[in-house]
C-alpha positions as CSV (number, residue, x, y, z in Angstrom):
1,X,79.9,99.9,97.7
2,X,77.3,97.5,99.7
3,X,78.9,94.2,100.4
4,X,82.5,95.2,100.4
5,X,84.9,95.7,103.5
6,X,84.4,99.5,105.1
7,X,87.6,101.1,105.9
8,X,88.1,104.0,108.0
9,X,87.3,107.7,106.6
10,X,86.2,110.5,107.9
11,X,82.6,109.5,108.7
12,X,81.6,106.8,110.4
13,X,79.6,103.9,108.4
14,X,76.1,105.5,109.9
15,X,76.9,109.3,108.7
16,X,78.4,110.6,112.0
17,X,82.0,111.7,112.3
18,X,84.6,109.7,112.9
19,X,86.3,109.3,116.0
20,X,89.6,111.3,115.1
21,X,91.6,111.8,111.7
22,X,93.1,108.9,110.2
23,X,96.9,107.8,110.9
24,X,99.1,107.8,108.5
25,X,98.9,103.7,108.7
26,X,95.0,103.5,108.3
27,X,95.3,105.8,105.5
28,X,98.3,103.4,103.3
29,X,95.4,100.9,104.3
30,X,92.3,102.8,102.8
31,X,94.4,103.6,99.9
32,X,95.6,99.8,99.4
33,X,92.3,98.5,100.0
34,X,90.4,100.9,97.7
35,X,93.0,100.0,94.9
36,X,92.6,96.3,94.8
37,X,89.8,95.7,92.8
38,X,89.6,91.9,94.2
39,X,90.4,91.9,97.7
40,X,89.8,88.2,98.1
41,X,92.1,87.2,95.7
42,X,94.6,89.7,96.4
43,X,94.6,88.1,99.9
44,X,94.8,84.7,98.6
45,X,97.8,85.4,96.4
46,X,99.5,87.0,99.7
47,X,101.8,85.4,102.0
48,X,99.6,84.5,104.8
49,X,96.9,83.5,102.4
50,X,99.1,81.2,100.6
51,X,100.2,79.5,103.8
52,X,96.3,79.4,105.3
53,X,95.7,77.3,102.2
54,X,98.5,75.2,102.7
55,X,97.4,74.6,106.3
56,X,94.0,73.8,104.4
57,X,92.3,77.0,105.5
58,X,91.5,78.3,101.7
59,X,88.2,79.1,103.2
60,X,89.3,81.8,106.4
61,X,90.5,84.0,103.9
62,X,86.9,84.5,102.1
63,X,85.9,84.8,105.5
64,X,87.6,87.7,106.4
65,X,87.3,89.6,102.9
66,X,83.4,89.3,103.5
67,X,81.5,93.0,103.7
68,X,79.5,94.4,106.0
69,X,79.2,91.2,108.4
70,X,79.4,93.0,111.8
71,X,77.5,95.7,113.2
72,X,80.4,96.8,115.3
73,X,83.6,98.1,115.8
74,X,86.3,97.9,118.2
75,X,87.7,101.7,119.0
76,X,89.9,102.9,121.6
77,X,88.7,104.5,124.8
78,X,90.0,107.2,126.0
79,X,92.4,105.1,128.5
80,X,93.6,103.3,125.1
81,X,91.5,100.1,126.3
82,X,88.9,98.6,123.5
83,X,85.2,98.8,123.5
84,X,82.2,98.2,120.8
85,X,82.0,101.1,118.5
């Protein structure tokens, strides 16, 4: 849906195929984050979201729930070094 995190899948977010099949972690990830119906407040309610508001950070974690902010994408070179996706 437009304006929500994209997770990986098997295309990437312009149509093209992906780089590879997803591992078994990014798939438990796909499948928790396409099961929480309110990411932001699932976040908040989590450890590290409680203890970013403690800090007085309440506001990092709506920062990094936001959706479709970046136009790329760290992946995984072939030498296992990152570059823009």
């Amino acid at each position: 849906a437009a304006g929500t995190p994209r997770v990986a899948d098997d295309r990437a977010p312009d149509g093209r195929p992906a780089a590879g099949p997803l591992s078994a972690e990014a798939a438990a990830a796909r499948a928790a984050y396409e099961g929480t119906a309110h990411l932001t407040r699932a976040v908040a309610a989590g450890v590290s979201g409680r203890e970013l508001a403690t800090r007085g950070f309440v506001q990092d974690v709506a920062i990094a729930t936001e959706g479709d902010i970046c136009a790329a994408v760290p992946v995984r070179d072939g030498d296992g070094a990152f570059s823009p996706g």
